[in-house]
PAZABA-763566 format. One line per 3 residues: number of its first residue (from 0); their letters; for each residue x, y, z of C-alpha. Coordinates in Angstrom, 2 decimals, decimal comma. Layout:
// PAZABA-763566
NUM> A> X:Y:Z  ...
// end
This chain:
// PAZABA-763566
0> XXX> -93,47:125,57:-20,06  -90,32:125,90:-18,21  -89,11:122,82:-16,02
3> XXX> -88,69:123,69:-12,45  -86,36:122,69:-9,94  -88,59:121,46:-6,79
6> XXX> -86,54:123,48:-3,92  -86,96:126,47:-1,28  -83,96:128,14:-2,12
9> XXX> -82,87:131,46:-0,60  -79,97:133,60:-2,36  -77,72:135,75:-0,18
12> XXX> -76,01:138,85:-2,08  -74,91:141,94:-1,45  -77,05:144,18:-3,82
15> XXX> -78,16:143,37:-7,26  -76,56:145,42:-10,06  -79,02:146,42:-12,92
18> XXX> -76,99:143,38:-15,23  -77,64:140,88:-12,53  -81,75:141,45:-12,92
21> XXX> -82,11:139,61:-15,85  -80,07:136,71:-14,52  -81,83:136,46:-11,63
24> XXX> -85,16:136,65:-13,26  -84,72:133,68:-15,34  -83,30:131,78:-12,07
27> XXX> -86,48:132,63:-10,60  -88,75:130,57:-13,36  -86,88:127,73:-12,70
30> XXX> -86,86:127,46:-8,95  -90,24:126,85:-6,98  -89,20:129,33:-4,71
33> XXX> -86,28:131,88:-4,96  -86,09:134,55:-2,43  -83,12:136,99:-2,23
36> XXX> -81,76:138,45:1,09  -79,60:141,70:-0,02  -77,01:143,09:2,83
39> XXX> -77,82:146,37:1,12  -80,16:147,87:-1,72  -77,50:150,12:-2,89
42> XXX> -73,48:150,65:-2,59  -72,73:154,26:-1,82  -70,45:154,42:-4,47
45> XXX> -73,09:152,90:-7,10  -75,13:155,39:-9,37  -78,45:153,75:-10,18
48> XXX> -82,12:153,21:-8,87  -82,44:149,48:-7,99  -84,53:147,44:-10,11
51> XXX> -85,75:143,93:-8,31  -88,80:143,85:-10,51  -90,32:140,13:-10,61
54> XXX> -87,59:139,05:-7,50  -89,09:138,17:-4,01  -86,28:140,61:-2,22
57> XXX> -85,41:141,71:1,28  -82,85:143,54:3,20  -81,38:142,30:5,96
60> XXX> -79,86:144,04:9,09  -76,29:145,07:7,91  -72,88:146,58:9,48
63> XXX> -71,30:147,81:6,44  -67,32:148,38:6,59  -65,33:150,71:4,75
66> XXX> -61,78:149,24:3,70  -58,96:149,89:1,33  -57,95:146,94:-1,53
69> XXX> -54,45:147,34:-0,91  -52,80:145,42:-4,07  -49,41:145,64:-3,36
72> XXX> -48,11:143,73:-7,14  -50,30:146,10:-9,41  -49,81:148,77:-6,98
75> XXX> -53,01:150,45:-6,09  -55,46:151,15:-3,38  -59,20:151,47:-4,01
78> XXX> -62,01:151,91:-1,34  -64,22:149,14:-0,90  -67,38:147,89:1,71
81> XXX> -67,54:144,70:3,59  -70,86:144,12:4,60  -71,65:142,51:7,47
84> XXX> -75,05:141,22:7,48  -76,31:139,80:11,56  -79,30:138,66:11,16
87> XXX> -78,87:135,76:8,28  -79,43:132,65:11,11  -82,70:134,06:12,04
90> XXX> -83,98:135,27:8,46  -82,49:131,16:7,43  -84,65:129,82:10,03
93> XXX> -87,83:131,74:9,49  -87,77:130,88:5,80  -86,02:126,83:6,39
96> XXX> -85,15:126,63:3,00  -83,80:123,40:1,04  -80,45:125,26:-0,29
99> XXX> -78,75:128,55:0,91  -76,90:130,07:-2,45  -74,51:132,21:-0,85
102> XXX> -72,55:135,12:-2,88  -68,90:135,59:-1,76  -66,68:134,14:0,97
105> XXX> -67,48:135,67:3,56  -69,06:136,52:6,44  -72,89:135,56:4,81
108> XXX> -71,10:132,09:3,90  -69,72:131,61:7,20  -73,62:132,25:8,52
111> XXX> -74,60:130,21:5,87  -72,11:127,29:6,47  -73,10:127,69:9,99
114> XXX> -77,04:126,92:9,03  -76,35:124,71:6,70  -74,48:122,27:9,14
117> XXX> -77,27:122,90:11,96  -79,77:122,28:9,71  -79,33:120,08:6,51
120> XXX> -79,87:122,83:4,14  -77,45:122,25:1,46  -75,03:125,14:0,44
123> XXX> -74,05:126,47:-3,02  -71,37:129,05:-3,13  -71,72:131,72:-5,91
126> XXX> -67,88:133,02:-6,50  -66,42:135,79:-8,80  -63,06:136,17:-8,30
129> XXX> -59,77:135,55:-10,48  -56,35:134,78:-9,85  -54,58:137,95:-10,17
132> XXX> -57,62:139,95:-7,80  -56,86:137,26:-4,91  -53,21:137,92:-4,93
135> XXX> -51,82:138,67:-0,98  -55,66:138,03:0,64  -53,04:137,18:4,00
138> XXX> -53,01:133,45:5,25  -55,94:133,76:7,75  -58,36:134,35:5,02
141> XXX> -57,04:131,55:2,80  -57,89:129,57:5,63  -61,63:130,79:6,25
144> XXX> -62,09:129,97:2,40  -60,54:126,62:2,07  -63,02:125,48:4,81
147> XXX> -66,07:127,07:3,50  -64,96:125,20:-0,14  -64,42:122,42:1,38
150> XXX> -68,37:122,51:3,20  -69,67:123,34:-0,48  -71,98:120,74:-1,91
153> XXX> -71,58:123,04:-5,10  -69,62:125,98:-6,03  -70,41:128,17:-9,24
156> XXX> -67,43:130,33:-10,78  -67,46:133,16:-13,34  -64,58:132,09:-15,63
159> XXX> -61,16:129,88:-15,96  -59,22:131,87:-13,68  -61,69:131,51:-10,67
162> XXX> -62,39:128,12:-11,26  -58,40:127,48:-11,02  -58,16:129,59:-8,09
165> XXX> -60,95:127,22:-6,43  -59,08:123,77:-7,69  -55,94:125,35:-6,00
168> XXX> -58,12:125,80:-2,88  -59,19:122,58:-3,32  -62,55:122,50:-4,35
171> XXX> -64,00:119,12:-5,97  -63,84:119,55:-9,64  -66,92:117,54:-9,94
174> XXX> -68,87:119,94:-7,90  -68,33:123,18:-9,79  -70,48:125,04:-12,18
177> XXX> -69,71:127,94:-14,49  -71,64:131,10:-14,14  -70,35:133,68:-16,42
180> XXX> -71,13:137,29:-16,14  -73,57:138,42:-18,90  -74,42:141,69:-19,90
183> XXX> -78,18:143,27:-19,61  -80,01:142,01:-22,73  -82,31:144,56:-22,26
186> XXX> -79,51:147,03:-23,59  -78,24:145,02:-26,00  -78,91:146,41:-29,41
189> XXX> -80,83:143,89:-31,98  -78,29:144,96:-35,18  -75,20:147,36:-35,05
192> XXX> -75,32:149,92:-37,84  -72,58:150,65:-40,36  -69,78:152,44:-38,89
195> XXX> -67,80:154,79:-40,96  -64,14:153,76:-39,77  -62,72:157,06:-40,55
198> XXX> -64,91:158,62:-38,44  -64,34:156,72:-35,82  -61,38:155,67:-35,70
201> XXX> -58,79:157,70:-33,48  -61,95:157,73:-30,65  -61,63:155,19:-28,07
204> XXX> -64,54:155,02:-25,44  -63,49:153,94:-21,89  -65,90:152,96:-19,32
207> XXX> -66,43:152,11:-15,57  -65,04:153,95:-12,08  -62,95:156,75:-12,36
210> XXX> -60,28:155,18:-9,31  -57,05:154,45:-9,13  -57,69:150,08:-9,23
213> XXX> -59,19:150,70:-12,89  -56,12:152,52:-14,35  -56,92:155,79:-15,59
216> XXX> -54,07:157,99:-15,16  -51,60:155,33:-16,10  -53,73:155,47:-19,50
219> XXX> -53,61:158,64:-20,21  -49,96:159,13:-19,39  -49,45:156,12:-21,69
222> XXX> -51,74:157,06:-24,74  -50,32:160,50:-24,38  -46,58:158,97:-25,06
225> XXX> -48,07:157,27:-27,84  -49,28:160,23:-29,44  -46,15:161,90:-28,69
228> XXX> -43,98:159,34:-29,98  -46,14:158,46:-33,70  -47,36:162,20:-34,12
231> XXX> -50,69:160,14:-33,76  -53,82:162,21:-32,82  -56,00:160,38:-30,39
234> XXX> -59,35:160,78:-28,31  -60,24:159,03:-24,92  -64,14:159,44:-23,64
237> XXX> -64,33:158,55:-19,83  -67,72:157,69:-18,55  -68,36:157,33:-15,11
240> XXX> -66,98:158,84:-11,95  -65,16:158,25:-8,76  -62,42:159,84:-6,74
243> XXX> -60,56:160,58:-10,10  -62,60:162,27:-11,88  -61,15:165,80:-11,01
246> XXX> -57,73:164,85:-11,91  -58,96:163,66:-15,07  -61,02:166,56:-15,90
249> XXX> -57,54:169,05:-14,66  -55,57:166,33:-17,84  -58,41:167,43:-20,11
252> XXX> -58,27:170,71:-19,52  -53,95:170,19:-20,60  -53,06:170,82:-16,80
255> XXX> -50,70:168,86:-15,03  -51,27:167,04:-11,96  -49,61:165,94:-8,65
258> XXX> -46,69:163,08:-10,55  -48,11:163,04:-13,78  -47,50:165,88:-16,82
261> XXX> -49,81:167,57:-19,11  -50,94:165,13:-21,73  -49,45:165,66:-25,46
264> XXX> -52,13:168,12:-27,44  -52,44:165,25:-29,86  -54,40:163,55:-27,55
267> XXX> -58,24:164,77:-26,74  -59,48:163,70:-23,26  -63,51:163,82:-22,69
270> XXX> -64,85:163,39:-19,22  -68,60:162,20:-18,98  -69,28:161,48:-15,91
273> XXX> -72,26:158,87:-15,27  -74,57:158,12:-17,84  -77,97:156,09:-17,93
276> XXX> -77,30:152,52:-19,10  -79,67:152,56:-22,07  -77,59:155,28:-23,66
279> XXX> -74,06:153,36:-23,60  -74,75:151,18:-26,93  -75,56:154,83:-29,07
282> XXX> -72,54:156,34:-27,16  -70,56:153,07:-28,17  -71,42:153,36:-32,08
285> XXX> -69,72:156,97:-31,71  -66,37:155,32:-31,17  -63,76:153,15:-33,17
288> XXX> -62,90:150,73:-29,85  -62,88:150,10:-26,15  -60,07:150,87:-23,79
291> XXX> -59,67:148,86:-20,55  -57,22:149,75:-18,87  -57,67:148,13:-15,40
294> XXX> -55,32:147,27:-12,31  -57,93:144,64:-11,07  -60,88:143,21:-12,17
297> XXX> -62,07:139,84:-11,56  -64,47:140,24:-15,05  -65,47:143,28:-16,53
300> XXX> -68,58:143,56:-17,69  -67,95:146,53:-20,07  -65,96:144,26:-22,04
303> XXX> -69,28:142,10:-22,86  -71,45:145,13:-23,44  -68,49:146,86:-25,85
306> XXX> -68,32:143,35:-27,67  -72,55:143,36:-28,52  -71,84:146,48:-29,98
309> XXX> -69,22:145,11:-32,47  -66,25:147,19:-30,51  -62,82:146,03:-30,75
312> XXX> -61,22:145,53:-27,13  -57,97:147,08:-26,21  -57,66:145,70:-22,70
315> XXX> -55,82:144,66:-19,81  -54,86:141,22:-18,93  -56,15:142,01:-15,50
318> XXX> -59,25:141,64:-16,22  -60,66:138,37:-16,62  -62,97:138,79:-19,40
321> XXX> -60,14:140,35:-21,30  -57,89:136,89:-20,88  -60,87:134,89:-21,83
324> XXX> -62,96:137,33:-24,78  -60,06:139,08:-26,04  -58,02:137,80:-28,64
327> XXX> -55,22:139,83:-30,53  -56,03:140,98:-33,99  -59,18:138,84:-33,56
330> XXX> -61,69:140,36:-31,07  -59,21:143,38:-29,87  -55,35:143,66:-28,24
333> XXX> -54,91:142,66:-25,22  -52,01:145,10:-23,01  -50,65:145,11:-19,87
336> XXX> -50,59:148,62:-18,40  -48,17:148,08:-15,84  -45,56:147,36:-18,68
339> XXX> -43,01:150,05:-19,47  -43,74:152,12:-22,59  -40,83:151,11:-24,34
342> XXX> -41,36:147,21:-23,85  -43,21:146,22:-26,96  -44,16:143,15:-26,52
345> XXX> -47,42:143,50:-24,28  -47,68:147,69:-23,57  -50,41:149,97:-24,51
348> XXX> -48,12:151,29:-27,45  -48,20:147,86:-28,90  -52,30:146,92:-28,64
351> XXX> -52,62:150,89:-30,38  -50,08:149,98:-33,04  -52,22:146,70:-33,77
354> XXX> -54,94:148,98:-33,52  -53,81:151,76:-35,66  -52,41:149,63:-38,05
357> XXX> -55,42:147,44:-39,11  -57,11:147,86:-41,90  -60,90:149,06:-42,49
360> XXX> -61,91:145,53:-43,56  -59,89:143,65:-40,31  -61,74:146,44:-38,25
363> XXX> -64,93:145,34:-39,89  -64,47:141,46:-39,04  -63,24:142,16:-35,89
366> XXX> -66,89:143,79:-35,11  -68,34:140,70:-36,49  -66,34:138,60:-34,47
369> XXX> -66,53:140,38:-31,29  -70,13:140,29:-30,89  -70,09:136,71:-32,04
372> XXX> -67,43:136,02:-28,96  -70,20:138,16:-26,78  -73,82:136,18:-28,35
375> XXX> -72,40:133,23:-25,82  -72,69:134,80:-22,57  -76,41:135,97:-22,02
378> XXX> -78,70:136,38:-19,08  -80,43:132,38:-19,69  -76,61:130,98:-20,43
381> XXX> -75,66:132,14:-16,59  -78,94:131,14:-14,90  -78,30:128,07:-16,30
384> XXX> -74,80:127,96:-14,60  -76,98:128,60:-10,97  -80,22:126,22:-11,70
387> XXX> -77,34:123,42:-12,30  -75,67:124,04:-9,88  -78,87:124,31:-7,38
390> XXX> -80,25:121,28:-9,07  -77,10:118,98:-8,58  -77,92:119,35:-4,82
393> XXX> -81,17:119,00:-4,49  -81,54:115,53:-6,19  -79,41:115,95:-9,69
396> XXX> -82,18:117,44:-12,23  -84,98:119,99:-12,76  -88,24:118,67:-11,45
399> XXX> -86,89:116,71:-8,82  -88,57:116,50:-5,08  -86,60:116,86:-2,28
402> XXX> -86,95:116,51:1,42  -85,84:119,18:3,79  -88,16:122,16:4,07
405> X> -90,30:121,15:1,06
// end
């Protein structure tokens, strides 16, 4: 039997992404009680049916905010929602739990903070962030989050770069706990089948929003030069959508677009659109690698699920799981796609070279060692990151009693 950790504890989010379920199911065995208070069920821009099977869940009363993520070094600018949730005193009080674990820093923390202080709660943070994605937040919200670290009696982070970002802000080494994304076991396959690298080779599978923050017209511009340049035929399969995706689907169809030229007929562009998350692992065995090409990520979760499926990862080193899982001529190339074409030190051209250029039996060991990189990060590994974290607050270990609200 599972140890439990002896606390009312109340987790404020925004919505819970289908990969976050199985995290927060097996945070749920180990807390006595562990309700979640979502600002929203759904994002409009999300494409799923919510799944809080075996979580205790409630909205709460929400103004949701539509803003532009104006990133002025990787030069971008992607819609986004700020939700602002008003009701998270009176839900805290009505529930007088023994920890608030609050997602984000912002407005919930500050509400959280603001309970916490009033009444003795203690507060855990839960950030996901990364250096590069935090670049030019403006002074007055460096300020906000310095105080609401420096309230924390715990703080989890997702991976190096946020936990650096926090010790910059600085947070109390001793009170930070690592809660790395981890991709929905439920979709992970058991073995990965043969692949004949032939067949599969010059097919590279790219996955995630079709927007301008995750890079997918610089891609194809940049594959297409590649192909130009090496005489190198080459196919790119987009799943998902966004505001993109008819742009995209113009490139495919060997149109030009508004600053950008046809793509080089040496290079085949496929445009999916959403598909069901249980079908991504069949659709991944189809293709030789994955592509990342993103502007801004503070993880990237596709680079977890490509890795169970023994893919090779050609990605960006703006994405944090990239910097951290991605290892050149090991687990994949890492790139970075705002580098000139030419440069060929860290562009696109260089990762496909590598790419290109490896044998069948690297490719094969590469598999083998990118879903051994992956095998580390699973649903139990990050609730562990959270229970710890809840647990070093409440008294220091699993099983412990504590006082307020119990």
């Amino acid at each position: 039997m599972q140890t439990q950790v002896n606390a009312r504890v109340v987790f404020l989010t925004h919505y819970i992404p289908l990969y976050q379920v199985r995290v927060l199911q097996e945070i749920t065995k180990s807390i006595r009680e562990f309700k979640i208070l979502l600002s929203t069920p759904i994002e409009p821009n999300r494409d799923f049916r919510p799944d809080w099977s075996g979580l205790d869940v409630a909205v709460q009363k929400t103004i949701t905010l539509r803003r532009r993520w104006k990133h002025r070094s990787a030069g971008f600018d992607d819609p986004l929602f700020v939700h602002v949730p008003y009701d998270t005193l009176s839900r805290l009080k009505s529930i007088s739990p023994d920890v608030v674990f609050s997602h984000e820093l912002g407005a919930r923390s500050l509400a959280a903070a603001r309970y916490c202080r009033r009444s003795g709660a203690k507060l855990v943070l839960a950030t996901f962030m990364s250096e590069h994605t935090e670049q030019g937040r403006g002074w007055m919200r460096s300020r906000v989050r310095r105080r609401l670290i420096s309230q924390a009696d715990a703080i989890t982070y997702n991976g190096p770069s946020c936990r650096d970002y926090l010790l910059s802000m600085g947070a109390d080494e001793k009170r930070l706990f690592h809660l790395p994304y981890a991709a929905d076991d439920r979709n992970v396959l058991a073995e990965v089948p043969f692949r004949d690298e032939e067949a599969v080779r010059n097919r590279l599978l790219c996955i995630g929003q079709l927007s301008a923050r995750k890079g997918v017209l610089p891609l194809v511009q940049q594959a297409s030069e590649f192909c130009r340049r090496l005489d190198q035929s080459l196919e790119i399969t987009f799943v998902g959508d966004g505001p993109l995706r008819s742009a995209l689907e113009a490139l495919a169809a060997g149109q030009s677009i508004e600053g950008q030229a046809a793509p080089d007929k040496r290079l085949k562009i496929n445009v999916l659109g959403n598909q069901p998350a249980g079908d991504l692992p069949g659709l991944m065995l189809q293709h030789g690698a994955i592509v990342a090409p993103t502007l801004a990520d503070e993880w990237l979760l596709v680079v977890n699920e490509g890795m169970h499926a023994a893919m090779p990862v050609i990605g960006s080193v703006y994405a944090q799981a990239v910097t951290t899982l991605v290892r050149d001529n090991e687990t994949g190339w890492q790139y970075d796609p705002l580098c000139p074409d030419q440069d060929h030190t860290s562009s696109l051209s260089r990762a496909l070279d590598g790419y290109f250029r490896a044998s069948d039996e690297q490719l094969v060991l590469m598999r083998q060692n990118a879903r051994e990189a992956a095998s580390a990060y699973t649903p139990r590994k990050s609730a562990d990151g959270a229970i710890a974290a809840i647990a070093s607050v409440v008294g220091g270990s699993a099983g412990s009693g504590v006082g307020h609200g119990s």
